[in-house]
VMD Tcl script that draws the C-alpha trace (Angstrom):
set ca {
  {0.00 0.00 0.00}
  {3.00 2.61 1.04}
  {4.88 1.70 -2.19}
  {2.13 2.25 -4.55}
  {1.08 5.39 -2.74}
  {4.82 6.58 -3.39}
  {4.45 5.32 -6.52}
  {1.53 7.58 -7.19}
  {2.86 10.39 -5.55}
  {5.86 10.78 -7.51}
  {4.21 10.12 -10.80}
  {1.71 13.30 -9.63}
  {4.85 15.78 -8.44}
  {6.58 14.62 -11.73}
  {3.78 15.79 -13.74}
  {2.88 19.10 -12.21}
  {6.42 20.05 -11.73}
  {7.58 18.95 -15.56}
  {9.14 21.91 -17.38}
  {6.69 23.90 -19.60}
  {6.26 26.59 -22.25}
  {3.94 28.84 -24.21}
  {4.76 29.61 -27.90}
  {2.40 31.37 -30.25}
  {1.55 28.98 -33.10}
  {-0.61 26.28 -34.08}
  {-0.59 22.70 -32.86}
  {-2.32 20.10 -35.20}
  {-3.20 16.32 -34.82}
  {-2.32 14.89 -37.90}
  {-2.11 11.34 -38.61}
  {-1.94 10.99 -34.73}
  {0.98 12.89 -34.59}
  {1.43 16.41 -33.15}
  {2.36 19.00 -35.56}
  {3.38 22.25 -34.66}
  {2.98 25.23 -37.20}
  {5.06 28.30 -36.16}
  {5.49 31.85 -37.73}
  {5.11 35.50 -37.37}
  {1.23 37.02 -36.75}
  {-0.78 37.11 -40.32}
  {1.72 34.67 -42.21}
  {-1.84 31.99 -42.52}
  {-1.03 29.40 -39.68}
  {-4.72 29.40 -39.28}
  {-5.48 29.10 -42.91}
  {-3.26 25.94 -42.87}
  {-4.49 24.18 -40.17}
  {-8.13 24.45 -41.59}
  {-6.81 23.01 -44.95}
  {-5.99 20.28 -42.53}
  {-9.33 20.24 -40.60}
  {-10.86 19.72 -43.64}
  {-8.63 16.83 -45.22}
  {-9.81 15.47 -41.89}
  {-7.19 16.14 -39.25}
  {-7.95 18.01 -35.50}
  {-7.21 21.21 -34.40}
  {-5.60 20.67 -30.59}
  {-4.63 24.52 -29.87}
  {-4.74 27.61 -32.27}
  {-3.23 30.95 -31.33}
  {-1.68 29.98 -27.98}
  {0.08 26.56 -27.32}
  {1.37 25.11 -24.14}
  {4.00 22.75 -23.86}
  {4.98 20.44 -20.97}
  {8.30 18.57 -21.23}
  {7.74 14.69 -19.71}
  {10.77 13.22 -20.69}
  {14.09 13.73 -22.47}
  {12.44 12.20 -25.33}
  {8.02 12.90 -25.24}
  {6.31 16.70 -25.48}
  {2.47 17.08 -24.74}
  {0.88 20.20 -26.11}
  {-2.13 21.30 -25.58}
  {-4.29 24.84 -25.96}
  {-4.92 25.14 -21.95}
}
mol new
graphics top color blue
foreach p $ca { graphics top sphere $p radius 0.5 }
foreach p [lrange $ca 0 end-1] q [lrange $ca 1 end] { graphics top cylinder $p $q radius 0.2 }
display resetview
């Protein structure tokens, strides 16, 4: 019961105290992998990501994007 509580615990700390980051962009699930579109304001980052929406692919974040590094090696985005 202690260990897994540990267990738990860690996993918890791990993920609130993970390193993160805003960029201005747009992140895009395509293919089930996340693709981020960067570039100055009014260069169409939205107008490419709803050429994507509607080849079928989902909008996670538009405008602002956060990112939370879990690992040396795995990003998660999201818009919130």
């Amino acid at each position: 019961m202690t260990t897994e509580f540990i267990d738990r615990v860690t996993k918890f700390l791990e993920w609130k105290l993970a390193p993160t980051t805003s960029i201005h962009g747009v992140l895009m699930d395509v293919f089930g992998v996340g693709v981020l579109i960067l570039g100055k304001s009014g260069i169409g980052k939205s107008e490419c990501a709803l050429d994507l929406i509607l080849r079928g692919h989902r909008l996670v974040a538009d405008d602002m994007v956060f990112i939370q590094k879990r690992s040396p090696s795995l990003l998660l985005g999201s818009g919130f």
